[in-house]
N, C-alpha and C positions, 0 to 999 in steps of 0.2 A: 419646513420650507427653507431654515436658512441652511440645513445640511446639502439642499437641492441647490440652492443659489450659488455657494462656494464655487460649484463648476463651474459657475457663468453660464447656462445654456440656455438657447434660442427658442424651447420650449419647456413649460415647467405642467405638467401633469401635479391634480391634486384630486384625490381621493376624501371627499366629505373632510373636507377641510373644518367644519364648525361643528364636525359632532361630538356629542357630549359637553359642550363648552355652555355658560353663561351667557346672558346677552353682549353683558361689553366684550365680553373676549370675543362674544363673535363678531360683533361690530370692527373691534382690533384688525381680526382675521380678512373681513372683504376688505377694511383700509389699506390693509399692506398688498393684498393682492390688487386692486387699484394699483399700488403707488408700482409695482415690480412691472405691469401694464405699460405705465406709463414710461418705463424709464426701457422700452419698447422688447420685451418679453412677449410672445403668446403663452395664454395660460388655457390651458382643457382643463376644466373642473367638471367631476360628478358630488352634487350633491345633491342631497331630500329636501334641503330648505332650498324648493326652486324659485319664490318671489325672488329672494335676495337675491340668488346667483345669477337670475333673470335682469334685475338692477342692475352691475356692473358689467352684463353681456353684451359683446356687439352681436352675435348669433348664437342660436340652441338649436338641440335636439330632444326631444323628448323620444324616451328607451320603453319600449313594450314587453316583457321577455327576450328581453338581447337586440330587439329590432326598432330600426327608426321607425318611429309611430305619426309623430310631428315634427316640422323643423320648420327656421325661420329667426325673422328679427324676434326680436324679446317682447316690443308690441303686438304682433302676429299672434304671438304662441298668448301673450296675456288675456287680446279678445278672442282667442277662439272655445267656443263653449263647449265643445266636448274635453277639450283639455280643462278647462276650470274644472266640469263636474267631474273627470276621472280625477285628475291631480291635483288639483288646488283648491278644493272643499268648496267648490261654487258652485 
């Protein structure tokens, strides 16, 4: 991320930003991506751990074999129950 940030750019794409990490480091990891949010960056992230990425999201997509499957606010996609039962072990 901060190799990406040097450029300064108006979108920062991240690829499973928290895989293989611990919990603090991943805790670290949405922190900063917040704070880079904030300081008015859009960020596209893919990643597996969708509650969290769902947390700091203003909107998602959830991906099927390459296709949009669901999209929507982050509450949307959290109460919709086919998405729980495919993705989110509910």
């Amino acid at each position: 991320m901060g190799r990406a940030l040097l450029l300064n750019p108006g979108l920062v794409l991240l690829d499973e930003p928290s895989l293989g990490l611990e919990p603090r480091f991943t805790d670290l990891v949405f922190d900063r991506v917040r704070e880079i949010n904030r300081d008015g960056k859009a960020i596209f992230i893919i990643e597996q751990n969708a509650r969290r990425a769902l947390e700091i999201a203003d909107y998602a997509y959830v991906l099927d074999l390459g296709r949009v499957r669901f999209e929507g606010s982050p509450a949307d996609i959290l109460a919709n129950g086919e998405v729980q039962k495919l993705y989110l072990g509910g």
